[in-house]
MARMARDO-906940 format. One record per atom (N, C-alpha, C): x negated, y, z; residue in three letters. Coordinates in steps of 0.1 Angstrom, whole numbers, plus 5000, padded with zeros to 4 digits. Each point is the difference from the previous one (the first is absolute). Layout:
BEGIN
XYZala;...
REM end
This chain:
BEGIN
807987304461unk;501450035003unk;500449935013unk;500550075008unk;501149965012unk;500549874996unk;500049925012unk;501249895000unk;501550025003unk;499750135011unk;501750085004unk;499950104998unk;501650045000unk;500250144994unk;501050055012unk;499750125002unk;500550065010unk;501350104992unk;501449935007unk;501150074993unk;500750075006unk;500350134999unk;501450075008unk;501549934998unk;500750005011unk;501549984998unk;500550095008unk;501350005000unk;501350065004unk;499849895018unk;500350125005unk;500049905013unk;501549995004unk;500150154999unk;501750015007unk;500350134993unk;501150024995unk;500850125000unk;500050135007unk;499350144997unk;499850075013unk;501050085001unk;500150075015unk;501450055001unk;499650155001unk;500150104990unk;499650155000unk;498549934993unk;498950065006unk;498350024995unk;499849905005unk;499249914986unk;499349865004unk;499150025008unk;499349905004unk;498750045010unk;499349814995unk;498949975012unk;499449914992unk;500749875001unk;501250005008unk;500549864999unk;500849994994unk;500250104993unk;500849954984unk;499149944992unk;498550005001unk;499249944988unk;499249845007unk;500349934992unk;499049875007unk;499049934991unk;498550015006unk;499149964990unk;499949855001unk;500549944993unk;499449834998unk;498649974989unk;499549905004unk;499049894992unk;500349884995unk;500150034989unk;500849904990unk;499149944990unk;499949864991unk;499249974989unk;499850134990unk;499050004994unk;499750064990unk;501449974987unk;501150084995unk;500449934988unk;499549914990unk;500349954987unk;499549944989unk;500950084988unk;499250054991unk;500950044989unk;501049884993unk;501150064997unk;500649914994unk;499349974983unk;501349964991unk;499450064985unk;500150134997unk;499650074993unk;500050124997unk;499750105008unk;500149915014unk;499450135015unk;498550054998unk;499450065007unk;498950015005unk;500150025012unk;498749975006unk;499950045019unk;498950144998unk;500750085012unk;499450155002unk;499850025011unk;498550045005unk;499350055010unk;500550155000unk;500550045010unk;500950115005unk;498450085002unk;499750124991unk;499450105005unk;500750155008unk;501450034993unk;500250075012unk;501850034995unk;500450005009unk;501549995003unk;500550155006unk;501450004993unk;500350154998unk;501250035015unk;500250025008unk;501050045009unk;501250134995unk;500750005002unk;501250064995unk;501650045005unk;500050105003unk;501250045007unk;501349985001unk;500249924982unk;501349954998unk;500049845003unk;499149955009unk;499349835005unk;501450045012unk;499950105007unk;501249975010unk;501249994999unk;500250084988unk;501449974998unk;500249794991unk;499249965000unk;500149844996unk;500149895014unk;499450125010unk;500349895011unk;501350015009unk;500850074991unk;501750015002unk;500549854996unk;500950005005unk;501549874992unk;500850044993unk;500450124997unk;500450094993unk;499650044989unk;500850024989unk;499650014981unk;499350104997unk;499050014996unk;499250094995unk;499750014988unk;499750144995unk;499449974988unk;498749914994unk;499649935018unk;498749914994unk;500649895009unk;499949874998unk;500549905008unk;499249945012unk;501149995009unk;499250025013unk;499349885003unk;499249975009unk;499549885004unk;500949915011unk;499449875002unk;500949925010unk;498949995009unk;500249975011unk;499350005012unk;499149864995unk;498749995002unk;498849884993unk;499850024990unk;500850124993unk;499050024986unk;498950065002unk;499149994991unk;498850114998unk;500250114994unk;499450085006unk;500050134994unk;499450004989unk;500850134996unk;499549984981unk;499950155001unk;498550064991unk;500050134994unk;499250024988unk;499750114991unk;499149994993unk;498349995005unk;499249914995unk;499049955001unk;498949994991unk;498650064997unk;499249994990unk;499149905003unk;499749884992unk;499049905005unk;499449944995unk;499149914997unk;499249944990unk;500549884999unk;499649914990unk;500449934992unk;499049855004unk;500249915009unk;499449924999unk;500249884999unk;501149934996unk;500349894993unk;500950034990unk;499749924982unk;501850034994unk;500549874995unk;500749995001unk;501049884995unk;500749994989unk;499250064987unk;500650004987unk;500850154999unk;500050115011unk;500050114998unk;499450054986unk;500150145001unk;499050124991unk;499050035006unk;500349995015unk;498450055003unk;499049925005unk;498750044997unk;498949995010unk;499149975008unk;500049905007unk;499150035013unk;498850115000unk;500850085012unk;498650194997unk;501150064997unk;501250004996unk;500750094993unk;500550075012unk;500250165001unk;500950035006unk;501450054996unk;500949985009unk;501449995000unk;500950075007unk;501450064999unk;500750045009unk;501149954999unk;500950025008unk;501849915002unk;500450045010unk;501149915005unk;500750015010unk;500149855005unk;499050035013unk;499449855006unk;500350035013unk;499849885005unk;499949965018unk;499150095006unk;500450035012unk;498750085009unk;499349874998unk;498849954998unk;499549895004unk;498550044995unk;499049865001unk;498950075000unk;500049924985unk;500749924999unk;500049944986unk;501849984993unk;500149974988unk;501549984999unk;499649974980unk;501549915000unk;499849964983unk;501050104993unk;500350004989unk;501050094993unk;499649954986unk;501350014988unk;500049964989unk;499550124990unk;499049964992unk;499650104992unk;500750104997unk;500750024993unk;501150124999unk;500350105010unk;499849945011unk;500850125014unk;498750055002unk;498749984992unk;498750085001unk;500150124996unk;499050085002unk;499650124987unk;498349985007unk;499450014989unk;498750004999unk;499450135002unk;499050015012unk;499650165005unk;498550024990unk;499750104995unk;499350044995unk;498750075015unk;498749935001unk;499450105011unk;499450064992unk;499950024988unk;499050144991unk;501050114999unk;501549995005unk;500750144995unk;500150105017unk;499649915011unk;500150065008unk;499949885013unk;499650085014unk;499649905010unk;501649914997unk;499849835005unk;501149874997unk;501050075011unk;500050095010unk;500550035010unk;501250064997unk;499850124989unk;500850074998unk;501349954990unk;499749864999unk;501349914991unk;501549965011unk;499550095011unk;501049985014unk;500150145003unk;499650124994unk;500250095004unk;500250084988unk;499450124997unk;500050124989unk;499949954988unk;499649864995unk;500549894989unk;501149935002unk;500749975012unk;500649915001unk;501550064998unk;500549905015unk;501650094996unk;500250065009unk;499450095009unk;499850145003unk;500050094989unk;498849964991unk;499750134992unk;501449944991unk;500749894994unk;500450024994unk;501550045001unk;500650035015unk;501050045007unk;499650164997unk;499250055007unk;500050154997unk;499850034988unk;499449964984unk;500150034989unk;501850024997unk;500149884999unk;501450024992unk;501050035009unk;500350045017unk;500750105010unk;499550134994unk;499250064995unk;499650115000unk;500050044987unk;499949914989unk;500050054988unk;501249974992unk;500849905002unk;501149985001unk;501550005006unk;499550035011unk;501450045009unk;499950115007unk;498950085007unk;500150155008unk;499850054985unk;499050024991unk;499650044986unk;499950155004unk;498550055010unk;499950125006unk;499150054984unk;500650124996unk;499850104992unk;498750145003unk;499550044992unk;499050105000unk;500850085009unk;499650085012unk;500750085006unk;501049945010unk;500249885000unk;501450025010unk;499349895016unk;500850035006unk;499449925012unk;500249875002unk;498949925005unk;500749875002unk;499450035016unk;500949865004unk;499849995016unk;499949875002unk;498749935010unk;500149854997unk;499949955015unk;500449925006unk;500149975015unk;499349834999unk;499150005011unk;499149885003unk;499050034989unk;499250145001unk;499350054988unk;498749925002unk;499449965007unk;498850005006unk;499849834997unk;501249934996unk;500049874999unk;499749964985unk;500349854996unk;499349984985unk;501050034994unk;501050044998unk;500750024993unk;500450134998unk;500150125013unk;500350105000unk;498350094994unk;499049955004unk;499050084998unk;499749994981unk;500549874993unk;500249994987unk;500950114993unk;500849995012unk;501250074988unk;500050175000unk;499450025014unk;499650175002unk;498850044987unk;498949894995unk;499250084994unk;500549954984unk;501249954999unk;500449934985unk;501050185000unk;500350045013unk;501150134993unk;499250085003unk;498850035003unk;498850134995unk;499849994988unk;499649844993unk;499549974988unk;501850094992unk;500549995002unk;501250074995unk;500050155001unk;499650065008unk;499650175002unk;500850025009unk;501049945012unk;500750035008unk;499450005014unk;500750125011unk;499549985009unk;500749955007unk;499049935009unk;500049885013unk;500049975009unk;500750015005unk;500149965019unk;500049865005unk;499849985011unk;499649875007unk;500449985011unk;500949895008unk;500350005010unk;498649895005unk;499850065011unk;498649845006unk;500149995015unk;499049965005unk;500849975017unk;499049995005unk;499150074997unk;498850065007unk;498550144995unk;499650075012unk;499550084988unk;498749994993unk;499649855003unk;499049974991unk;500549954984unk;501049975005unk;500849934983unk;500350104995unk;500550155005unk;500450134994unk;498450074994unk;499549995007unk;498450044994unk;499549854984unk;500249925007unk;499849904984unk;501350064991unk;501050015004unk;501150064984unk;499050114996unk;499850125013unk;499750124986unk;498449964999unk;499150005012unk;499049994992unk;499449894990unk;500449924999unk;499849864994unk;500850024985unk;500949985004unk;500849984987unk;501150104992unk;500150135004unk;499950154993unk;501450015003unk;501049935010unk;501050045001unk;499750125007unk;501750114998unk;499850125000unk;500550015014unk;500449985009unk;500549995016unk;500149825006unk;499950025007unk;499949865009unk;500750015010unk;501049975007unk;500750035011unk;499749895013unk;499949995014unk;500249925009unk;500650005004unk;501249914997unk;501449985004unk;500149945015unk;498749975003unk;500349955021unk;499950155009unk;499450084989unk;500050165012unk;500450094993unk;501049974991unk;501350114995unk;501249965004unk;500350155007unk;501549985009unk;501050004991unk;499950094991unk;501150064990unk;499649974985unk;500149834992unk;499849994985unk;500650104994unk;501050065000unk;500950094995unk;498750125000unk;500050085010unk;498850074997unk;499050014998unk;499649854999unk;498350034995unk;500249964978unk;501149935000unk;500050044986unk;500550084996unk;501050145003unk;499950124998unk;498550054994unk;499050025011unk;499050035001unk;499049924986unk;500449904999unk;499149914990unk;500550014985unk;500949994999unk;500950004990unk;501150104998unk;499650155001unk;500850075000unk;501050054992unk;499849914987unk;500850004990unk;500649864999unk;500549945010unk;500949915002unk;499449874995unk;500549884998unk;499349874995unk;500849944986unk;499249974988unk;500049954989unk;500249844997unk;499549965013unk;499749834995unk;499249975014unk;500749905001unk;499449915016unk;500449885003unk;498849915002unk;499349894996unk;500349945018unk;500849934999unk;500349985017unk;500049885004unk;498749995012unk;499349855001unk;500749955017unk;500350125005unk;500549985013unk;501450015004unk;500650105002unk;501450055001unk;499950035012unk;501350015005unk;500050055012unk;500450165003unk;499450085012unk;500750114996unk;498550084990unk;499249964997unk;499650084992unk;500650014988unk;500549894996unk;500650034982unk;501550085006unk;500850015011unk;501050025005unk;499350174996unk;498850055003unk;500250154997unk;499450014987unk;499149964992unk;499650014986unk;501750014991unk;500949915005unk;501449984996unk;500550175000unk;499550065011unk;500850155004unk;499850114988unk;498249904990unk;499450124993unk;499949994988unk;500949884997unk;499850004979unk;500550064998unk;499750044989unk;500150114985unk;501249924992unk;500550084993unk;500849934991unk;499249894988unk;500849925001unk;499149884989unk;499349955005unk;499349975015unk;499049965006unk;500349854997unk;498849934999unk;499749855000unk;500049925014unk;500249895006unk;499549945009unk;499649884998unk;499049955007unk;499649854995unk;500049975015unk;500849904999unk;499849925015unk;499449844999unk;498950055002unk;498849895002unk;500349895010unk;500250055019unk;499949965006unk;500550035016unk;500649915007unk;500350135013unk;499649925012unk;497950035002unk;499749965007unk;500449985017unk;500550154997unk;500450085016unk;501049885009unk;500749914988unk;501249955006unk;499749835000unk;499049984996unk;500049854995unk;500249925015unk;499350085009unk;500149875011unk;501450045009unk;501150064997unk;501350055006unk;500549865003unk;500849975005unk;500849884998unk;501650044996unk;500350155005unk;501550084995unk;499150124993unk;500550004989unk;499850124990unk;500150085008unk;499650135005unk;500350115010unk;500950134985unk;500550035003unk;500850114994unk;499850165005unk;499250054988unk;499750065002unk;501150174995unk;499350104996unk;501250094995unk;500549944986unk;501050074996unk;500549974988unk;499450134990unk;499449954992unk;499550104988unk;500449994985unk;500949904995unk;500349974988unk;501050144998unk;499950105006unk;501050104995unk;498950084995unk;499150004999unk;498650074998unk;499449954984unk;500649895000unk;500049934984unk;500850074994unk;501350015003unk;501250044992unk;499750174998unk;499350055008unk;499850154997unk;498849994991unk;498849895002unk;498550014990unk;500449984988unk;501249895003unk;499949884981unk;498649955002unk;499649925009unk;499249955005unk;499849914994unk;499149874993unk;500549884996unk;498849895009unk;500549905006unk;499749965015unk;499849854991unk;498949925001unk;499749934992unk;499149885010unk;500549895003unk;499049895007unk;499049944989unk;498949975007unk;498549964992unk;500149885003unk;500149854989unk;499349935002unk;498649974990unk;499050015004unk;498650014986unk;500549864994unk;500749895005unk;500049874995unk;500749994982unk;500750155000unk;501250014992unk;499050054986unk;498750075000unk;499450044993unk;499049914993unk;499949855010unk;499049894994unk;499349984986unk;500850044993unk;500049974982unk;498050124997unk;500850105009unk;498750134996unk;498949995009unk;499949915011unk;498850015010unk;498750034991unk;499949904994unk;498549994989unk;499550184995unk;501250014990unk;499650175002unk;499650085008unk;500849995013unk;499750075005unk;498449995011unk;500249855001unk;498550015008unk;498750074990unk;500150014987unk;498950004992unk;500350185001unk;501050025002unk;500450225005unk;499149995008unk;500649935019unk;499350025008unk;498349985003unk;499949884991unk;498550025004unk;499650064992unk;500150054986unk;499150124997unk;500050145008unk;500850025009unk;500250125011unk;499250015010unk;500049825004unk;499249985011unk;498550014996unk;499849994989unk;498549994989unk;499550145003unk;500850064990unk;499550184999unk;500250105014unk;500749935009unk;500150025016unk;501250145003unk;500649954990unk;501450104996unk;500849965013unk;499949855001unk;500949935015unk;499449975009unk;499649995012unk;499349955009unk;500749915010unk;499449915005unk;500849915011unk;499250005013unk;500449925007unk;499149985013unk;500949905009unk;498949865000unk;500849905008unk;499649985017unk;501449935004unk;499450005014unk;500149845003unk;498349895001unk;500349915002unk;499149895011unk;501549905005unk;499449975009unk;499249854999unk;499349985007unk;499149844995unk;501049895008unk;500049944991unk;500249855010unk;501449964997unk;500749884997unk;501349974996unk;500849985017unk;498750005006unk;500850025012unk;500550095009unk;499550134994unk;500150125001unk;502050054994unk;500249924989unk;500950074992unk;501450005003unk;500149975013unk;501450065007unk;499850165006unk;498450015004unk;500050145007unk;499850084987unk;499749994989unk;500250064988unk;501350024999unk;500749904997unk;501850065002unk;500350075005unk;500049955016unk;500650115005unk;499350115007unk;498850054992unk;500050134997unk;500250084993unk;500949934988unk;500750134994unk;501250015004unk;500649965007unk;500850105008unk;499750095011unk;498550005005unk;499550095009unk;499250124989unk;500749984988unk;498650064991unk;498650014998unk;499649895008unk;498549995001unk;499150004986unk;500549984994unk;499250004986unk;500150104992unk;498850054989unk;500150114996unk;499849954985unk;501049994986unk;500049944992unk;500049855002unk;499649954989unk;500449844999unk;500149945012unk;500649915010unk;499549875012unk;499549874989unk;499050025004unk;499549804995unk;499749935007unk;499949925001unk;499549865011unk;498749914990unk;498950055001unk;498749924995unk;500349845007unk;499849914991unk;500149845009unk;498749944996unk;499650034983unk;498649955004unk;498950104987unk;498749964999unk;499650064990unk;499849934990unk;499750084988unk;500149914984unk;498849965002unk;
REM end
């Protein structure tokens, strides 16, 4: 084992889209578990869209960081010292840890990854709380029906590509907003959604879901916002569902931009307009990962991660999901088991 551990912090506050001097890598002692801690060798760390909105000053539904903190995300890693913990040494583990190449945490804020139910990777992605964001946004809040349409934006991502093939597993058809036409080729040919759209060389959203969705939209799963949900808004059906996951489009704004006004579009659907947080469903994760990976098993679900090596890499991981560079999961490999 290392003597130092290589940590990310908060360098500065960025103003609109971070870039790399919002992130600062220091070399620091190795920690020491406390009691009940264990120390974890960081095999691979999860990057995540809602990380920007924490490097605000401003109240979030996740609490933001102070300038010299370390970055914190989900992280799957092994287990190599314990301190009167539950686990291990060898064990693998996941949490919500330091970007670091090592870090301690108290037994309890563990969950123990199983590698016989599936690669340790996907306990950050199509096991994790991706997959477990799109299970319960899609089966609990859009709740797309045999027959009726859903429509899901940032399809091509871990979360949207979950949730497009959780509402086929429903018998509904599927559309996909993606941002390029290789990601439109992985929705339909990959993973059986029924249209894929590329929202960087569609002039008119309004008319390409005409065309896609000709019988208007049932349920939509909205990871972005912006003006694409602004015309999905033009096409619900009466009773339509919305799950709003996320609204990538806007995260690095520094003034909300104001876009058209559509809430009169509710009041003609009876729309019911519903924010997602998966945090709120905690109690049922267990179930449901033991759903998801049996789907992932019999290959009912498929995933596909996009990952980069090296902890020192994992700022350009970030900020390429806002360039969309990634096609399903972003992970950041730091070392091997």
């Amino acid at each position: 084992m290392s003597n130092t551990n290589r940590v990310y912090r908060l360098a500065k506050r960025p103003d609109g889209t971070p870039d790399h001097d919002t992130f600062e890598l220091s070399e620091e002692d190795v920690p020491e578990p406390g009691p009940g801690e264990v120390l974890i060798k960081t095999l691979y760390l999860s990057v995540d869209p809602y990380m920007r909105d924490r490097m605000r000053a401003g109240e979030s539904y996740a609490d933001p960081w102070d300038v010299g903190d370390a970055l914190r995300g989900a992280v799957v890693g092994e287990v190599v010292e314990s301190n009167g913990a539950r686990f291990d040494e060898g064990d693998i583990v996941t949490g919500d840890l330091e970007w670091a190449e090592y870090a301690t945490a108290p037994g309890p804020a563990l969950t123990e990854v199983n590698p016989e139910l599936a690669p340790i990777s996907t306990a950050l992605g199509v096991l994790g709380m991706p997959g477990m964001t799109a299970y319960f946004g899609t089966r609990e809040v859009a709740q797309p029906a045999a027959g009726e349409t859903f429509v899901v934006t940032g399809a091509a991502g871990a979360v949207g590509s979950v949730a497009g093939q959780l509402a086929k597993l429903q018998g509904a058809h599927v559309v996909g907003f993606a941002g390029s036409d290789e990601k439109v080729a992985f929705l339909e040919d990959d993973l059986g959604f029924d249209v894929g759209i590329n929202y960087k060389t569609t002039d008119d959203y309004q008319a390409a879901l005409d065309e896609a969705a000709p019988d208007g939209v049932d349920a939509y799963f909205d990871n972005v916002g912006g003006p694409i949900t602004d015309a999905v808004f033009t096409r619900l059906n009466t009773d339509a569902r919305v799950a709003v996951c996320g609204q990538i489009s806007m995260y690095n704004d520094e003034d909300v931009p104001v876009g058209p006004r559509k809430l009169m579009h509710v009041i003609q659907s009876r729309a019911t307009v519903q924010g997602l947080l998966v945090s709120d469903f905690e109690p049922r994760f267990e179930d449901a990962t033991k759903q998801l990976g049996e789907w992932v098993a019999s290959g009912e679900i498929s995933y596909r991660e996009t990952v980069t090596e090296g902890i020192e890499n994992a700022p350009d991981a970030f900020l390429g999901l806002f360039e969309g560079e990634n096609i399903g999961k972003q992970l950041v490999q730091v070392a091997e088991r």
